[in-house]
Structure formats: structure tokens, C-alpha cells
Backbone as CSV, one residue per row, in Angstrom:
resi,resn,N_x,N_y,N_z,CA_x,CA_y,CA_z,C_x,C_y,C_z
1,UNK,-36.103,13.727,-2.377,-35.236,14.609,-1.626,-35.827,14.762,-0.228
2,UNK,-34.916,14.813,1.015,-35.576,14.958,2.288,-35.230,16.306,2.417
3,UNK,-35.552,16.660,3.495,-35.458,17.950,4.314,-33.936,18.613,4.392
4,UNK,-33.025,17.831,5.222,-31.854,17.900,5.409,-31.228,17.923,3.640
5,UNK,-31.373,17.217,2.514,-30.663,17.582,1.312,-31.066,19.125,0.809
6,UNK,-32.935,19.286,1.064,-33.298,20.767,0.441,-32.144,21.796,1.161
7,UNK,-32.227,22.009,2.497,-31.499,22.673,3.284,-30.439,22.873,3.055
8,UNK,-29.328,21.984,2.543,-27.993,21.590,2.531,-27.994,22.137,0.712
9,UNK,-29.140,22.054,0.377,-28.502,22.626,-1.219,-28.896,24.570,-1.130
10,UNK,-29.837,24.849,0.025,-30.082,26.308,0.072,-28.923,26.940,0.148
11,UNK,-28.038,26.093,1.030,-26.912,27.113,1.662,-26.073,27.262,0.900
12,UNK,-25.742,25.867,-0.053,-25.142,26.200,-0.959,-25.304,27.011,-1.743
13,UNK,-26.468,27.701,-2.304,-26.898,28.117,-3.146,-26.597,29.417,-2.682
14,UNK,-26.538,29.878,-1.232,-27.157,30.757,-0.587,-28.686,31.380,-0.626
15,UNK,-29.354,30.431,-1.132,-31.023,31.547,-0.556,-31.487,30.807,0.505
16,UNK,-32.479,31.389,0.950,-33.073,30.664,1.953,-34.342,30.410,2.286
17,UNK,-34.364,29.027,2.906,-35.529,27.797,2.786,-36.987,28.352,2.187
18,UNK,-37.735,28.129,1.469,-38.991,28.220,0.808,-39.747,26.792,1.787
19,UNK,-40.557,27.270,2.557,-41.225,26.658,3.165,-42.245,26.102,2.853
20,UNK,-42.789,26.629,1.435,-44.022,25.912,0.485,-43.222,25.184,-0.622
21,UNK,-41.889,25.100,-1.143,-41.292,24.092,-1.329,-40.187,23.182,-0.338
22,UNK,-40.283,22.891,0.526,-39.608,22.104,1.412,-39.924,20.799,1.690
23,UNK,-39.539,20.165,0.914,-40.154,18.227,1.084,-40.695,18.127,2.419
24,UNK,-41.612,17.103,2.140,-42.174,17.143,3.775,-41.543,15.458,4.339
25,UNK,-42.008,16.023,5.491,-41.319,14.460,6.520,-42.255,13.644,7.191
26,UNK,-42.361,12.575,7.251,-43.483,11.823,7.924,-43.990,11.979,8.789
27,UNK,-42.552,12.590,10.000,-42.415,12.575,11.291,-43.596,13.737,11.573
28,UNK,-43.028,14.647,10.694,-44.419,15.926,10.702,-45.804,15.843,10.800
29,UNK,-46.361,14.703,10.759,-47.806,14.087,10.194,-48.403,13.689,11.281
30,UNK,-49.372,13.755,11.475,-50.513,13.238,12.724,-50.177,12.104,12.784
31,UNK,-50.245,10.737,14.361,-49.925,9.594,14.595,-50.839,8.752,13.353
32,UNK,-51.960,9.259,12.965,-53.326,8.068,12.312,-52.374,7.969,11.003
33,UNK,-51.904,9.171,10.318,-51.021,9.418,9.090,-49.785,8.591,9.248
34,UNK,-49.479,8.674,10.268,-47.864,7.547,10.051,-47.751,6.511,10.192
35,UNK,-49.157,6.335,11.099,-49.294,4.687,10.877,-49.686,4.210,9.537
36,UNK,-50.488,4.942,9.044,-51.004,4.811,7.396,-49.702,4.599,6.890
37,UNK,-48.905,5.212,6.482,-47.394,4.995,6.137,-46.824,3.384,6.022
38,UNK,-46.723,3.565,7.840,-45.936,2.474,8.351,-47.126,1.094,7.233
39,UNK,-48.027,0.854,7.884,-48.592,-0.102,7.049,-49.048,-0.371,5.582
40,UNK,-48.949,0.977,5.314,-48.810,0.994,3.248,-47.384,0.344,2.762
41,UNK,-46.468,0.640,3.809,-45.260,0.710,3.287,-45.033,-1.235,3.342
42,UNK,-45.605,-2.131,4.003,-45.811,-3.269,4.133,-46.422,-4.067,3.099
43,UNK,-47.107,-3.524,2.804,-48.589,-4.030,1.395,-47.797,-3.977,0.394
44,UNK,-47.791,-5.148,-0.201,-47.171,-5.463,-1.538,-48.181,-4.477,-2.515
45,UNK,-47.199,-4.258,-3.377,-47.607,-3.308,-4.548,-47.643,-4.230,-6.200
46,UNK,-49.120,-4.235,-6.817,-49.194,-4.456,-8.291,-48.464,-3.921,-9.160
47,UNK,-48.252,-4.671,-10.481,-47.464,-3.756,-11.270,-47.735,-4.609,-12.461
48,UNK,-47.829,-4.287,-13.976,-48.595,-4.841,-15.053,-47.370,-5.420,-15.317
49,UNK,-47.615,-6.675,-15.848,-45.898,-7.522,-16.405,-45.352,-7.182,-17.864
50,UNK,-46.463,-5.933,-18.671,-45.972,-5.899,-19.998,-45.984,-4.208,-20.561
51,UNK,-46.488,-3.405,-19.463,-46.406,-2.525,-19.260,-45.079,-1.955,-18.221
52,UNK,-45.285,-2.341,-17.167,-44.560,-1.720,-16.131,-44.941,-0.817,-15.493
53,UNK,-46.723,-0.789,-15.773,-47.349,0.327,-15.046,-47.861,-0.426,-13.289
54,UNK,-47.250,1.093,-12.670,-47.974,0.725,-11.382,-49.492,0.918,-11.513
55,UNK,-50.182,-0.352,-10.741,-51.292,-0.585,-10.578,-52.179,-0.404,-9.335
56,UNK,-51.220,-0.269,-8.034,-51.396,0.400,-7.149,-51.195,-0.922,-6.153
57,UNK,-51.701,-0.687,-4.288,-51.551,-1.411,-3.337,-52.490,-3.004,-3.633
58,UNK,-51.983,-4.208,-3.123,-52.819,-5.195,-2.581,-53.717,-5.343,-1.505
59,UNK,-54.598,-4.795,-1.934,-55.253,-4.488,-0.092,-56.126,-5.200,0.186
60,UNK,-56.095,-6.297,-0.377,-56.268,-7.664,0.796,-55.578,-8.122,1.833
61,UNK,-54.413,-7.431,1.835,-53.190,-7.630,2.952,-53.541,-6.545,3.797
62,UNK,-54.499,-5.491,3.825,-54.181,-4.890,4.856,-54.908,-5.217,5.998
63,UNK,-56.299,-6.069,5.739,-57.229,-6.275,7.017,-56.102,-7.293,7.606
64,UNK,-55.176,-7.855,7.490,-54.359,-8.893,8.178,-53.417,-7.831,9.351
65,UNK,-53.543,-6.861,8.427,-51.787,-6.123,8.947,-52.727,-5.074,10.113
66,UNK,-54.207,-5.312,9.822,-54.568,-4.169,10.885,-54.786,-4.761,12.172
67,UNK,-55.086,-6.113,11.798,-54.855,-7.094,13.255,-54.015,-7.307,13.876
68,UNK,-52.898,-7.323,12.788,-51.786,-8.035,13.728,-50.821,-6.576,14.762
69,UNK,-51.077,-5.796,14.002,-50.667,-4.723,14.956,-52.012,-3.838,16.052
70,UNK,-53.061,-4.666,15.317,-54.001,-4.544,16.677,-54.491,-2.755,16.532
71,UNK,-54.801,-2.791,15.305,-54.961,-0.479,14.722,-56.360,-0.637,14.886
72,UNK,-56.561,0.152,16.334,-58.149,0.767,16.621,-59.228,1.404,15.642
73,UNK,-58.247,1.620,14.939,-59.061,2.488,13.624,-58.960,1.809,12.730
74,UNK,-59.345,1.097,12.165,-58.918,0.547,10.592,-59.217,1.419,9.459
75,UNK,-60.016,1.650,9.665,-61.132,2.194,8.319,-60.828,3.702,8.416
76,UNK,-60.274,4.727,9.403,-59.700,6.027,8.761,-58.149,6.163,8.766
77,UNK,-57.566,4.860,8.930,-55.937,4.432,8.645,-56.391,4.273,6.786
78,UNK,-57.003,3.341,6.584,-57.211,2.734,5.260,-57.461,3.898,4.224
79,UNK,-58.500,4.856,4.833,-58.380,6.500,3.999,-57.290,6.957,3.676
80,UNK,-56.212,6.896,4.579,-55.456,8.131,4.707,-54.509,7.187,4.285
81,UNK,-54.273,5.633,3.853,-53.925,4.668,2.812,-53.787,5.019,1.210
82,UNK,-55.252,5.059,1.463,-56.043,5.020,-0.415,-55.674,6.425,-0.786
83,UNK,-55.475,7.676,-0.049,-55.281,8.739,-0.459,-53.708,8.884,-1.210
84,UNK,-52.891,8.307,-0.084,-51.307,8.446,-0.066,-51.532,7.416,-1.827
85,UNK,-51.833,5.997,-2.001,-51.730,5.329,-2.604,-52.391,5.933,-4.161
86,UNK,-52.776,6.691,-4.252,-53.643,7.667,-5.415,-52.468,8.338,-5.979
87,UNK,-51.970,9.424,-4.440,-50.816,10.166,-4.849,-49.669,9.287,-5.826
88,UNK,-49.187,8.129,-4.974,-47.816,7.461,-5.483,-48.309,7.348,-7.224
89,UNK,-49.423,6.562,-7.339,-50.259,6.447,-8.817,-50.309,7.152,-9.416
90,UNK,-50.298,8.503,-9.252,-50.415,9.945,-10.496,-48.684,10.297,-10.156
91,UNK,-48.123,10.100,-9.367,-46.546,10.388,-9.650,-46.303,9.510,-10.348
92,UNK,-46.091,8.234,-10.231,-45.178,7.226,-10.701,-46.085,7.087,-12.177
93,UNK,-47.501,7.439,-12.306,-47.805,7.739,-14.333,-47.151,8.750,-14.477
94,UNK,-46.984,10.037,-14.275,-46.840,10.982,-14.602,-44.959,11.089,-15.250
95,UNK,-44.313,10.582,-13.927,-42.853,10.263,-14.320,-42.576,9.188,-14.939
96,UNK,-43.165,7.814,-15.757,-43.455,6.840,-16.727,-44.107,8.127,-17.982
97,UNK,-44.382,8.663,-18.022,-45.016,9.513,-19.061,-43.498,10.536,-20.034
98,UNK,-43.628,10.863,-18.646,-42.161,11.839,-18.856,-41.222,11.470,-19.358
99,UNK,-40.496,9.842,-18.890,-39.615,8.765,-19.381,-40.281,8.465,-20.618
100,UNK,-41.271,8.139,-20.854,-41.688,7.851,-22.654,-41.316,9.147,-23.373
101,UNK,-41.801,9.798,-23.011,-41.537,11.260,-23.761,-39.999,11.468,-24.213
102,UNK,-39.210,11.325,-23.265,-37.987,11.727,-23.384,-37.124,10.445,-24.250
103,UNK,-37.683,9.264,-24.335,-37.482,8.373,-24.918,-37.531,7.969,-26.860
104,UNK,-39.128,8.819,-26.625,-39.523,9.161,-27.843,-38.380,10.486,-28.676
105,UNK,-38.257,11.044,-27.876,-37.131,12.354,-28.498,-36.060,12.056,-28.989
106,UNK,-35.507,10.914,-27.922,-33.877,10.654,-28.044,-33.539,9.577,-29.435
107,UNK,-35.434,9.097,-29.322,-35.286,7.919,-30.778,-35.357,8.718,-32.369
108,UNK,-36.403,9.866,-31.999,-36.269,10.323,-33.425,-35.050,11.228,-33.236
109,UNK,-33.909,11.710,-32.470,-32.845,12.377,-32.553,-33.277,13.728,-32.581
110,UNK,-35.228,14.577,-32.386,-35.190,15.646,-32.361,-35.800,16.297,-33.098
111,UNK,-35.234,15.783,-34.153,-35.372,16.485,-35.708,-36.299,15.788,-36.651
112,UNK,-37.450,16.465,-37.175,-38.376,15.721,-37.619,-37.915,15.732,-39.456
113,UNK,-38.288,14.763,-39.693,-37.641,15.018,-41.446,-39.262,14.850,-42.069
114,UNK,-39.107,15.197,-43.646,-40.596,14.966,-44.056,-39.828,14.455,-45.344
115,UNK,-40.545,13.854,-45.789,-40.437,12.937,-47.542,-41.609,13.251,-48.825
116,UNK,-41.413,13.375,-49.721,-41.955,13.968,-50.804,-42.011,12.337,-51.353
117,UNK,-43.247,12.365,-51.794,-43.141,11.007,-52.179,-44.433,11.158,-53.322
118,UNK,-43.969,11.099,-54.962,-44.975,10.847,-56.007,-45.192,9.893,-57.133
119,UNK,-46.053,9.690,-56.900,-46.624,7.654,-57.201,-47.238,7.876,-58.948
């Protein structure tokens, strides 16, 4: 959700904006932070072929991508990389977790049965 949808559902709602829940925006972020962005958002991303778990960034691609755009800083772009790239990793388990869960529910229908069984 961006900024403009939170906003647009307050009014509907009528309350108004919660500023410690208000999605945040890139644009908001220090220049070193958006370049981090801009060049995470480039770096091909791992992903297990039998799982479907994210595995996180390729970052052998990034010493290429810090040249070619010529980033004075490499190494506290690449922090503020590995940090963002941590975050995406505990969301995207966390909502894969959630999807099993809810998966698991919808298979047993809910309702747990038990069986008496004497041999």
C-alpha cells in the first residue's frame, strides 16, 4: 500500500492519518538510501526451485552496478542494501509461513476428527 491509497482509505473511513502507521515512501529517505533502492532493485534475486523460498539478493552483481553508475560510496550503499534485503527476507518468510498456515487449515477443513482404534 502507498501513501496516497492509506490516505484515500482514511477519508473514507473518516479517521484521520496515523502517522506511525502510514506506509513510508522512498522519496522520504536520505539520497545514500535511495540509491540503495535504486540498485537493489537491479540485482537479481535467488529463490530455491523446490521450495519457493526467497533466498535473498545476488551480490556479485552489485560491485558491477556500483561502477557503472560510478557510487562514491560503495560499501555504506551496500549496508543500507543488506539491511533493506534482511527486511524483504523476514517479510516474504513470514507471509510464505502465513500462506502454509492458511493452507494447512483449508486442507483439514478446520475441524480436527480423532479415531478410536482397538487392535
Amino acid at each position: 500500500m502507498d501513501v496516497e491509497k492509506y490516505l484515500r482509505i482514511c477519508e473514507q473511513l473518516g479517521e484521520e492519518p496515523d502517522p506511525e502507521r502510514m506506509p513510508l515512501d522512498r522519496s522520504g529517505f536520505p539520497e545514500e538510501v535511495q540509491v540503495a533502492f535504486f540498485i537493489s532493485d537491479q540485482i537479481s534475486e535467488k529463490w530455491d526451485g523446490m521450495s519457493g523460498s526467497y533466498l535473498g539478493k545476488n551480490w556479485l552483481e552489485a560491485q558491477e552496478l556500483f561502477k557503472l553508475y560510478e557510487i562514491p560510496n560503495p560499501k555504506e550503499i551496500l549496508g543500507f542494501m543488506q539491511m533493506h534485503d534482511m527486511y524483504l527476507m523476514k517479510k516474504r518468510f513470514e507471509d510464505g509461513e502465513r500462506r502454509r498456515k492458511s493452507k494447512e487449515k483449508q486442507s483439514s477443513g478446520g475441524k480436527q476428527y480423532t479415531h478410536n482404534v482397538r487392535g
